[in-house]
GUKE-49340 format. One record per residue (C-alpha): residue number from 0; x, y, z. Coordinates in steps of 0.5 Angstrom, whole numbers, plus 500, padded with zeros to 3 digits. Last residue first. Example, Ala and Ser with C-alpha at 12.3 -4.5 7.8 and 13.67 -1.06 7.14 Angstrom:
<ketis>
+-----+-----+-----+-----+
: num :  xx :  yy :  zz :
+-----+-----+-----+-----+
:   1 : 527 : 498 : 514 :
:   0 : 525 : 491 : 516 :
+-----+-----+-----+-----+
</ketis>
This chain:
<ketis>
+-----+-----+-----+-----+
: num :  xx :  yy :  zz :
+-----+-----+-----+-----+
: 230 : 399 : 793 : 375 :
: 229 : 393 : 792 : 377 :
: 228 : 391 : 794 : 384 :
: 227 : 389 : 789 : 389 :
: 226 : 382 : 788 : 391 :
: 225 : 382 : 780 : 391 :
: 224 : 378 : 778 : 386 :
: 223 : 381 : 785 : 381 :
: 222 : 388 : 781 : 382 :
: 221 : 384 : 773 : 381 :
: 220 : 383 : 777 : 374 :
: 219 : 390 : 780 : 373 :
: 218 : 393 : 773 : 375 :
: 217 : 388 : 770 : 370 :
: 216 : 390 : 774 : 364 :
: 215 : 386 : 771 : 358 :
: 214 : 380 : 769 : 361 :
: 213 : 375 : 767 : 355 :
: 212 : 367 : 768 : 356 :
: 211 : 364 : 765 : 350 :
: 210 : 355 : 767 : 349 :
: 209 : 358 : 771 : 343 :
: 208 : 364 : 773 : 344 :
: 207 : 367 : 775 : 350 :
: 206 : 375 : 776 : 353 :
: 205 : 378 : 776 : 359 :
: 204 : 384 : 780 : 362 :
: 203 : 387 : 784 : 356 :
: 202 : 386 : 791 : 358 :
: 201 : 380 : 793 : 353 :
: 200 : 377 : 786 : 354 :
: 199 : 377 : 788 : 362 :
: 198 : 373 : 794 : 360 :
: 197 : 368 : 791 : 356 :
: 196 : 367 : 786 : 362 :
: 195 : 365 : 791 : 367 :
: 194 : 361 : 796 : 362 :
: 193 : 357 : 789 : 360 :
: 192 : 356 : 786 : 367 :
: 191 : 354 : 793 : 369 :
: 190 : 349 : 794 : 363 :
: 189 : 346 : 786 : 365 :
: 188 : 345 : 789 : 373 :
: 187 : 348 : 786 : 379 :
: 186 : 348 : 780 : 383 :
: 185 : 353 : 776 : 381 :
: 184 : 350 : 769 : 378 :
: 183 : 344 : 773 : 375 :
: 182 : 349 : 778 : 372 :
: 181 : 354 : 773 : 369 :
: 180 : 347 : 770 : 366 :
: 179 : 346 : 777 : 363 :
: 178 : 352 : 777 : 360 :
: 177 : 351 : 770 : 357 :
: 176 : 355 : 764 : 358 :
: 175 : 355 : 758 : 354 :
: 174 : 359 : 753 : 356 :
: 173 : 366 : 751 : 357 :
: 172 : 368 : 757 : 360 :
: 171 : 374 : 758 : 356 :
: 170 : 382 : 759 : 359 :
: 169 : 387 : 761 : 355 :
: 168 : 393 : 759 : 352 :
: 167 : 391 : 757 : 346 :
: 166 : 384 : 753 : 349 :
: 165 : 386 : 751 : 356 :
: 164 : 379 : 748 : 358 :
: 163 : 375 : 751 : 365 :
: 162 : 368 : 749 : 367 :
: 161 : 370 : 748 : 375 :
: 160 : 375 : 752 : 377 :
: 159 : 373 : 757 : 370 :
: 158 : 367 : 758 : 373 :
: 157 : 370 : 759 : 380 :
: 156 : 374 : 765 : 377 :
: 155 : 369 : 768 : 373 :
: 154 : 364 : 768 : 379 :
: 153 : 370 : 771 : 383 :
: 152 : 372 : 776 : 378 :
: 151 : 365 : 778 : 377 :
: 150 : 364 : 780 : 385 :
: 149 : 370 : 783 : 385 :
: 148 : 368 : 788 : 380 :
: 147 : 361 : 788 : 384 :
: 146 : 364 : 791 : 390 :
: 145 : 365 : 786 : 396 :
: 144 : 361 : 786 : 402 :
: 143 : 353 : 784 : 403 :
: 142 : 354 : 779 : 395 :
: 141 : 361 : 777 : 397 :
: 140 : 359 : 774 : 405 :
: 139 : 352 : 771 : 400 :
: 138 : 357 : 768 : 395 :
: 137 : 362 : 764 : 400 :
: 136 : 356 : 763 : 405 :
: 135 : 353 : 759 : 398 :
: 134 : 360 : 756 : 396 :
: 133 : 360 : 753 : 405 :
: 132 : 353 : 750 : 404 :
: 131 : 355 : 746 : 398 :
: 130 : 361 : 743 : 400 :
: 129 : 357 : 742 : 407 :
: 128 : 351 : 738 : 403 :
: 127 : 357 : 734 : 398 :
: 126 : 360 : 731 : 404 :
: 125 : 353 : 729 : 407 :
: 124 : 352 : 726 : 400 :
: 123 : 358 : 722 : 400 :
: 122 : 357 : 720 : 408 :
: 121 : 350 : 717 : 405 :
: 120 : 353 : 714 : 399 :
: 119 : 359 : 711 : 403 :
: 118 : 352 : 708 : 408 :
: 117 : 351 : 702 : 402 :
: 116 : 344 : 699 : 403 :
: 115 : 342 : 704 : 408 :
: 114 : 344 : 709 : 402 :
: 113 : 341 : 705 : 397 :
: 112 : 334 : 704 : 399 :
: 111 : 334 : 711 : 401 :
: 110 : 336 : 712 : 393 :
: 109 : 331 : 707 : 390 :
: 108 : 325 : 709 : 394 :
: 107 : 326 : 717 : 392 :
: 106 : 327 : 715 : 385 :
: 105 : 334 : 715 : 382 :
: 104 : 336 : 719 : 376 :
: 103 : 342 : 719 : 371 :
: 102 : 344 : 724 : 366 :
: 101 : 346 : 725 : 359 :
: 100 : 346 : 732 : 357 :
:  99 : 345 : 737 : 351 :
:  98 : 348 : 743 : 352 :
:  97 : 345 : 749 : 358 :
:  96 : 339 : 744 : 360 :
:  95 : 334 : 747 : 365 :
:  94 : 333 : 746 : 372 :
:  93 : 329 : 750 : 376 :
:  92 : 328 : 753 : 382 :
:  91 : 326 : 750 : 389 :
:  90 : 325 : 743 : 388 :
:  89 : 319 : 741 : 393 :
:  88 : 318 : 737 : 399 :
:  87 : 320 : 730 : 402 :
:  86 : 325 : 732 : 406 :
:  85 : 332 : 727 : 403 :
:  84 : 328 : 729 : 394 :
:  83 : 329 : 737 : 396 :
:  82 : 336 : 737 : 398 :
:  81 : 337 : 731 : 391 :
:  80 : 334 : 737 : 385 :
:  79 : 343 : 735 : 383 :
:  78 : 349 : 730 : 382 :
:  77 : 355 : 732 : 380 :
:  76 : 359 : 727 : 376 :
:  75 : 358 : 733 : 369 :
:  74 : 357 : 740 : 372 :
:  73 : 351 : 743 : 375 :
:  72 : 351 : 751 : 375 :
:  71 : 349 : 755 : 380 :
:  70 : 344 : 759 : 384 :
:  69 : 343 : 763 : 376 :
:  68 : 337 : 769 : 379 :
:  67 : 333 : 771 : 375 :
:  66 : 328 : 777 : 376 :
:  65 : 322 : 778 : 372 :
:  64 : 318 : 777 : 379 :
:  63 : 321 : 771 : 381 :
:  62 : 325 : 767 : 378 :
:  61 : 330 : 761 : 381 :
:  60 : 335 : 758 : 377 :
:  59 : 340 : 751 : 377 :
:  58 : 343 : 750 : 370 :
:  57 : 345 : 744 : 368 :
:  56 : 351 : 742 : 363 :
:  55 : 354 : 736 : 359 :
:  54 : 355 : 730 : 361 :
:  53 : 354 : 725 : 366 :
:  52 : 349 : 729 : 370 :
:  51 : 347 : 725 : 377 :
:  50 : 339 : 726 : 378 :
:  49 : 335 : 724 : 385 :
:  48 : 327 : 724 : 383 :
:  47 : 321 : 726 : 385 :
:  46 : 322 : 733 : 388 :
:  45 : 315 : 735 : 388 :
:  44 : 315 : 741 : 382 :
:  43 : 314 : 748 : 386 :
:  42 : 321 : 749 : 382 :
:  41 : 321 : 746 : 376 :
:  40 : 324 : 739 : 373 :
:  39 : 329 : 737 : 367 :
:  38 : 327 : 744 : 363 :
:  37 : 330 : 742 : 356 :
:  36 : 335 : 747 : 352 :
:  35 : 340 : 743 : 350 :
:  34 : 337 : 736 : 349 :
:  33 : 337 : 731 : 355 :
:  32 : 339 : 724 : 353 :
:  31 : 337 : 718 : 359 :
:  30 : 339 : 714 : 365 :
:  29 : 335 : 710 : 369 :
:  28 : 337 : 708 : 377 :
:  27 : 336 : 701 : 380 :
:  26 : 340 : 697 : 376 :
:  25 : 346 : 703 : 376 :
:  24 : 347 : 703 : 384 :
:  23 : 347 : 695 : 383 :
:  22 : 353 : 696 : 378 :
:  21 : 357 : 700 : 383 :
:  20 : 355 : 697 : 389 :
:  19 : 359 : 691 : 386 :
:  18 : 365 : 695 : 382 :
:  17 : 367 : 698 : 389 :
:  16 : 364 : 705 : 392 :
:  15 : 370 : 711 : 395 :
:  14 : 366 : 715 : 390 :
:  13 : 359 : 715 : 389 :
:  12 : 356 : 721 : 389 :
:  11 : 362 : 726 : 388 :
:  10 : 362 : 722 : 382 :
:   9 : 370 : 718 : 378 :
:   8 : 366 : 711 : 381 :
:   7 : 360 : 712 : 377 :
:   6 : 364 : 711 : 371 :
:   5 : 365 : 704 : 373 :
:   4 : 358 : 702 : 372 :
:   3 : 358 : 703 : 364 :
:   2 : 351 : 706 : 363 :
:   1 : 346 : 702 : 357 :
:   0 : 341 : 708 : 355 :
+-----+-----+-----+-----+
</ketis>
């Protein structure tokens, strides 16, 4: 596939680059179509390549056991399977197509050569690790001390942050999301994800129908998040 440089330019990664590194940054990398449902790479798999998703959407899990556990979703501009790729060592979860994608890879040679050779990627890459880094302590502290209801808003919140669309008034998570993915996100169990969920149907706060998740009242949800009473 042919990618337009310039698109670059609106990722985490790339920012801040001119037209010029941005067209050397697209002739070392190699872009391809994924469809829905494909695995991009495995966790255990030596981590052989930088990816950055231009569309579509990207799940990050880990599982162990016969339990799964969603660590994040990887939306269009961000990039993904890079921690592992700087120290040399293995992915530590899977990555699998949730809709159908187009993304771009570089090889481990192909990024560092980059990074010396413009050190705004690098600096954009140390940006995006403490970002990162900063959402995972946000989720530990809400796993060790909140309550599984506010755990859930939260989750919901930060999707429909990051994934949300205005539809008739309404945020819908832009994805298929599944209760039983909710409940890896948050940590807790399907059947708790379900009651909760129903409830909130019932009081007008979301809305979910076959893998859709729609936020009717987010003052109402970002109310539960916070502990406070609903009125």
């Amino acid at each position: 596939m042919k990618i337009n440089s310039a698109v670059l330019r609106r990722t985490e990664l790339f920012a801040k680059l001119d037209i010029s590194a941005l067209n050397d940054v697209v002739r070392y990398g190699r872009s391809r179509r994924i469809p829905r449902g494909r695995t991009i790479f495995r966790l255990g798999d030596a981590a052989m390549a930088c990816h950055l998703l231009l569309s579509g959407r990207v799940r990050i899990a880990q599982a162990d056991a016969g339990n799964n556990v969603i660590i994040r979703y990887v939306g269009p501009g961000q990039i993904f399977g890079a921690l592992a790729l700087f120290h040399g060592g293995r992915y530590p979860a899977d990555a699998t197509a949730v809709t159908d994608c187009v993304e771009i890879q570089w090889s481990s040679t192909a990024i560092t050569e980059l990074m010396q050779r413009y050190p705004r990627i690098a600096l954009n890459a140390l940006a995006i690790v403490g970002r990162r880094l900063d959402e995972l302590q946000h989720r530990v502290r809400e796993l060790a001390t909140e309550s599984v209801d506010r755990r859930i808003a939260h989750t919901l919140l930060r999707l429909a942050q990051h994934a949300g669309r205005k539809v008739k008034g309404r945020i819908e998570i832009s994805f298929p999301l599944s209760r039983k993915d909710l409940a890896a996100m948050s940590g807790t169990a399907h059947t708790t994800v379900s009651r909760i969920l129903s409830d909130w149907q019932a009081e007008g706060i979301i809305m979910s129908a076959r893998k859709r998740i729609f936020v009717c009242d987010l003052r109402k949800l970002e109310a539960v998040a916070s502990g406070a009473p609903l009125r």
